[in-house]
N, C-alpha and C positions, 0 to 999 in steps of 0.2 A: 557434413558440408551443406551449406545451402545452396538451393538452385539458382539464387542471383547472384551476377559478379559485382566486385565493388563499383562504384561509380566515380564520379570525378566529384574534386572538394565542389563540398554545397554550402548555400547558405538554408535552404531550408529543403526537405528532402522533396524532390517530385516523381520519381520513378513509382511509387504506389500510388499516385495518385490522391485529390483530396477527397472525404470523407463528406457525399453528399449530404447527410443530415446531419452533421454539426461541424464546425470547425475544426481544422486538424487532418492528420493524415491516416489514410487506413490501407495498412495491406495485406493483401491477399497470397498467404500462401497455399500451390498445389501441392506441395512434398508435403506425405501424413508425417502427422507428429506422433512419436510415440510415445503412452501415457501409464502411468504405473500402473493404474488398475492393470493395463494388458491389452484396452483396445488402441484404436490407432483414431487420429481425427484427419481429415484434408476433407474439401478445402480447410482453414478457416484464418480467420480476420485477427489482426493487429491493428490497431486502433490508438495513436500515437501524436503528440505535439513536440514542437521543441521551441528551442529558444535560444537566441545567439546565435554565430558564425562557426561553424567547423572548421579549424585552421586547416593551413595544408598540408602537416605531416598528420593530422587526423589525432593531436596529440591530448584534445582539450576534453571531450566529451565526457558527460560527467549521467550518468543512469539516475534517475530520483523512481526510487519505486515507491506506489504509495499505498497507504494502509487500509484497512477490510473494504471501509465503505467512499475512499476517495478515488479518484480517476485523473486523467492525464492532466485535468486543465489546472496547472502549478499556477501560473502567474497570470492569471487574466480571467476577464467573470466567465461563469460555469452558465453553457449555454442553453441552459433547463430553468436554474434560479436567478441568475442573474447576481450573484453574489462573486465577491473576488475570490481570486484563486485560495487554491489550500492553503498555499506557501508564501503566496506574496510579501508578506512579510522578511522571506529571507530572497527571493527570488527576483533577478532584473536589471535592469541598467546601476550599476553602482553599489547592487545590494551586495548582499555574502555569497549568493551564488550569481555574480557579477556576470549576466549575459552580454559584456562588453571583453571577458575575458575567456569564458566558460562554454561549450554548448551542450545545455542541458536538452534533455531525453528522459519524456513520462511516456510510459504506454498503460495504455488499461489493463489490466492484469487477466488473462485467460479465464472465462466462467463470470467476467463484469456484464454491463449491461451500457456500456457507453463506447459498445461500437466495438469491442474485441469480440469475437465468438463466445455464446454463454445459453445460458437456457432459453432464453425469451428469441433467439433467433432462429430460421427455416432451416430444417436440416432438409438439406438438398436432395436427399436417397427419397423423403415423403413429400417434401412441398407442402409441409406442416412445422408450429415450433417443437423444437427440441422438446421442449418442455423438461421433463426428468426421464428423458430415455440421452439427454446431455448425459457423456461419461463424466465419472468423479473424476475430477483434478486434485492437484498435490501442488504446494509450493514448488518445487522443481519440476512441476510440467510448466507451469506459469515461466519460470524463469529460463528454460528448454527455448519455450514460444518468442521470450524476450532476446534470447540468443539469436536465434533468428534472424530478429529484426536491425540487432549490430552487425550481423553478416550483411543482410542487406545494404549497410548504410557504410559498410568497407571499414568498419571502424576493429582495428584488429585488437588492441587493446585500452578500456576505460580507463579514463583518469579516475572516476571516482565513479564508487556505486554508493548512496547513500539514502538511507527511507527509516521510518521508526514505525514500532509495534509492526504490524505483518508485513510493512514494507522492509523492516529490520529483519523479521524472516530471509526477505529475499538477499537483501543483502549476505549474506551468511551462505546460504545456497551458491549465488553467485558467486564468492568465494572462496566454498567447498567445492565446487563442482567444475569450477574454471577460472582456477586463480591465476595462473599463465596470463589470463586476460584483463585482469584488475591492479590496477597500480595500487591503489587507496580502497577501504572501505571504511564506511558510517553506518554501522549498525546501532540505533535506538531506540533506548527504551524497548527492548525486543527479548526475546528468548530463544535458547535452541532448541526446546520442544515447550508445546504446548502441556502447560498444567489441569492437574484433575479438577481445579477451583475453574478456572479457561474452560474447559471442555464443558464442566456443569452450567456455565453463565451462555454458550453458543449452544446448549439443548432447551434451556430454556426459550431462547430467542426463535426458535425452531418450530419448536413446541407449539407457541403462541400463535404465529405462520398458520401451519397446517390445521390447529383448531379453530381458523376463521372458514365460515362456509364458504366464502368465496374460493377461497382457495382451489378447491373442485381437485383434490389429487394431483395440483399440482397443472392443471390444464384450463388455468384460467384465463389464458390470452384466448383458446376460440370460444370460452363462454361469454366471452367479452364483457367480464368481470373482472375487479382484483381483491385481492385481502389488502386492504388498508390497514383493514383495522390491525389485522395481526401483525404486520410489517409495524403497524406505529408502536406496537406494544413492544416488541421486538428492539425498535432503536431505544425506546425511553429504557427498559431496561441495559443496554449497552452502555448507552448515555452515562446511567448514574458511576457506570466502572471506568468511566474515561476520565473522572472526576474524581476531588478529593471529598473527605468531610471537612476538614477547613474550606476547602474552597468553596462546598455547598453554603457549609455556615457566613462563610463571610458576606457570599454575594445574598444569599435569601432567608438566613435564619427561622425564625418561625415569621416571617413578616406576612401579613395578609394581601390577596390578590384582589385591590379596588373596592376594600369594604371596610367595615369600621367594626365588624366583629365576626365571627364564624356563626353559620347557616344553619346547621346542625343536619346538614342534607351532604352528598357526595356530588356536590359543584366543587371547582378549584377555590377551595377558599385561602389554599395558600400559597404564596409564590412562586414555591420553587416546583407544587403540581401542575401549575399553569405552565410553566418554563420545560418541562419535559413534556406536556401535549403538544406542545409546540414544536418541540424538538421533533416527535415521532408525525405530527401532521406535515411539517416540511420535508422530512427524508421522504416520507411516501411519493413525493412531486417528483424526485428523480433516480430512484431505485428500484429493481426490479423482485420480487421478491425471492424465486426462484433462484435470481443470483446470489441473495443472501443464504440461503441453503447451502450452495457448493463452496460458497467464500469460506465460510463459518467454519466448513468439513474440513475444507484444503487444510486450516489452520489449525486443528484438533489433529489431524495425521502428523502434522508438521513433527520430525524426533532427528535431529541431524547427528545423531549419535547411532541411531537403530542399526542400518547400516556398515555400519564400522566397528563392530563389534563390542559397542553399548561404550566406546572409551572417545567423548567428543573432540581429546585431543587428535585421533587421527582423523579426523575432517581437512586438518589443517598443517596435516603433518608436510613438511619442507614450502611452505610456503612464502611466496616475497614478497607478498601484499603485504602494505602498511594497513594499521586497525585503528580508530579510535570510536571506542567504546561509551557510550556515555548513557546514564541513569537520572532517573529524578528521587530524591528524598521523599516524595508523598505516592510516588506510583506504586498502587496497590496492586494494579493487573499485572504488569511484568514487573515486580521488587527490584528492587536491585542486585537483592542474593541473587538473582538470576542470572543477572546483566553482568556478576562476577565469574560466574560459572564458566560465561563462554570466555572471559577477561583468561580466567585459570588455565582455561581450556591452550589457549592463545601462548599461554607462557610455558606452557609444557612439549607444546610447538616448536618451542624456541623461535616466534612469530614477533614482531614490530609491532606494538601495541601499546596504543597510551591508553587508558580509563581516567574517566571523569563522573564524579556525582555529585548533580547540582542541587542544591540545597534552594527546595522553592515549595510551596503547597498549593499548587497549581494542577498539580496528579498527574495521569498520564498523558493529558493533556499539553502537556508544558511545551513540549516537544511543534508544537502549532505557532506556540504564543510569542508573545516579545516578554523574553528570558534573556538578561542580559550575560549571564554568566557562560550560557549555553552556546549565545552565539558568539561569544568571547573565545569559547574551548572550540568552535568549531572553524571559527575563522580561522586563527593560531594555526591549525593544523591544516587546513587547504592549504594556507599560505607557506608552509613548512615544504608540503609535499610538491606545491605548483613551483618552489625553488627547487628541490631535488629533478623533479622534471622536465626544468627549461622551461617554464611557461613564463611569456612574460603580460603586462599587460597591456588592454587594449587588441 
């Protein structure tokens, strides 16, 4: 149980108060959380936006969890780069997730760096940061933390949980772990454990981290340092897994970068080398590196079968959450054999479940983009579910 009671319908939440350094809501819980490793965390921070109006039976609210390296700010520019939101795309007045009918809820995810409790924050006991004396987190402490925060907010049960790749983790958790409380999920592009191919591509990224000097073991906020460089090496290679080879080839081929022949030296003489320094010089602006260690881990423990005696249909055993499942044709990071497994999983359930696999070479990214097919199979199904549940709109 949480130590707040519910409150009275809001249009945007104020009992935690706002979130002095960036926009948004952040609160503070005193009741420790309890964390798989075994230790226990209080205080610490939830770090939170939303969007829309929360009806008054509390019926509409819809969880966006989001993926390794995104944060709460779905529909409006990220107050670091100043770029639009993750989601905006599907996210808004009129959109697919129609904050005229909907009231969506991102929280930064447990171990981030955009204002949820993480490495880079003071741990209270020293008046020093955490640095990596931060306990290891799991997707269901994250999602434990995000419980929480719908206690908080009196919301007793989601209309819809939905996120892709590790936001799809959470999805799935929140649905194993408290399906009581979920009408609908959207898990995407996702898995229900992390693969040895997964786990080999977030040691690399790790790797590259800790072998920058900067780095300092990890206690480079009081050397008043950072590893850029390892952090950028870090996202270019994530980067290239969030991508396809068509979609590499399409957009950059072997095209040159502002020259009329190659150098013969290791300048970006080619396009798509420029387009991932770039990638990895920009994350560096608003990531913290540290937190990409524990993100990475959370999502390498990630096995929603271990548990349950290795059989992931009973994750889900007597469940009344409706599913729908959806894949891309080019995503190499989570395949779709994957994105079948938990589908299998579902039906062995004897679970409500539709699957979809959209046929795009856009990779795992598609799930970002304007995909017509995708937000075709996802409208369909909100609109399915928000009839089954009385929602109307407006």
């Amino acid at each position: 149980m949480s130590v707040f009671a519910p409150s009275p319908p809001i249009a945007a939440p104020t009992a935690s108060g706002r979130d002095n350094d960036r926009p948004g809501f952040r609160l503070t819980m005193a009741e420790p959380l309890a964390l798989d490793c075994g230790a226990s965390l209080a205080p610490y921070a939830i770090a939170y936006q939303t969007y829309g109006r929360l009806n008054a039976d509390r019926s509409n609210a819809i969880l966006i969890c989001h993926a390794l390296t995104g944060d709460q700010y779905v529909a409006e520019p990220h107050p670091i780069t100043g770029k639009p939101g993750w989601w905006d795309i599907l996210a808004g007045p009129g959109k697919l997730l129609d904050t005229e009918r909907y009231f969506l809820i991102c929280a930064n995810v447990l171990g981030g760096c955009m204002g949820s409790s993480g490495p880079s924050d003071v741990n209270p006991a020293t008046g020093k940061p955490w640095d990596l004396t931060f306990p290891v987190i799991t997707i269901a402490d994250m999602v434990r933390a995000q419980k929480q925060l719908i206690d908080h907010l009196g919301i007793e049960t989601l209309f819809c949980v939905i996120g892709g790749s590790m936001g799809g983790m959470q999805v799935l958790q929140w649905a194993a772990s408290y399906p009581g409380r979920v009408f609908a999920a959207v898990p995407i592009a996702t898995a229900a454990r992390h693969s040895a191919q997964n786990i080999a591509f977030h040691e690399v990224g790790r790797q590259a981290i800790m072998a920058d000097a900067n780095w300092c073991d990890g206690n480079y906020i009081e050397r008043g340092v950072r590893p850029e460089r390892g952090l950028a090496v870090a996202r270019m290679a994530a980067h290239i897994t969030y991508l396809s080879e068509q979609a590499l080839h399409r957009k950059f081929g072997r095209n040159l970068q502002n020259r009329e022949a190659i150098t013969f030296g290791f300048d970006a003489d080619f396009q798509v080398e420029n387009y991932l320094r770039h990638q990895g010089i920009s994350f560096v602006e608003r990531f913290d590196a540290n937190s990409y260690l524990y993100i990475t881990r959370a999502c390498d423990y990630f096995d929603l079968a271990a548990e349950r005696g290795g059989v992931l249909a009973n994750a889900f055993a007597g469940t009344k959450t409706r599913f729908c499942s959806i894949s891309f044709t080019s995503d190499w990071l989570y395949p779709t054999a994957e994105n079948r497994e938990i589908v299998h999983a579902l039906n062995a359930a004897a679970a409500n479940v539709s699957f979809v696999e959209v046929a795009t070479d856009k990779g795992h990214d598609a799930f970002l983009l304007d995909e017509p097919e995708f937000h075709a199979t996802l409208r369909g199904f909100l609109d399915g579910c928000a009839t089954h549940r009385g929602l109307t709109r407006g």
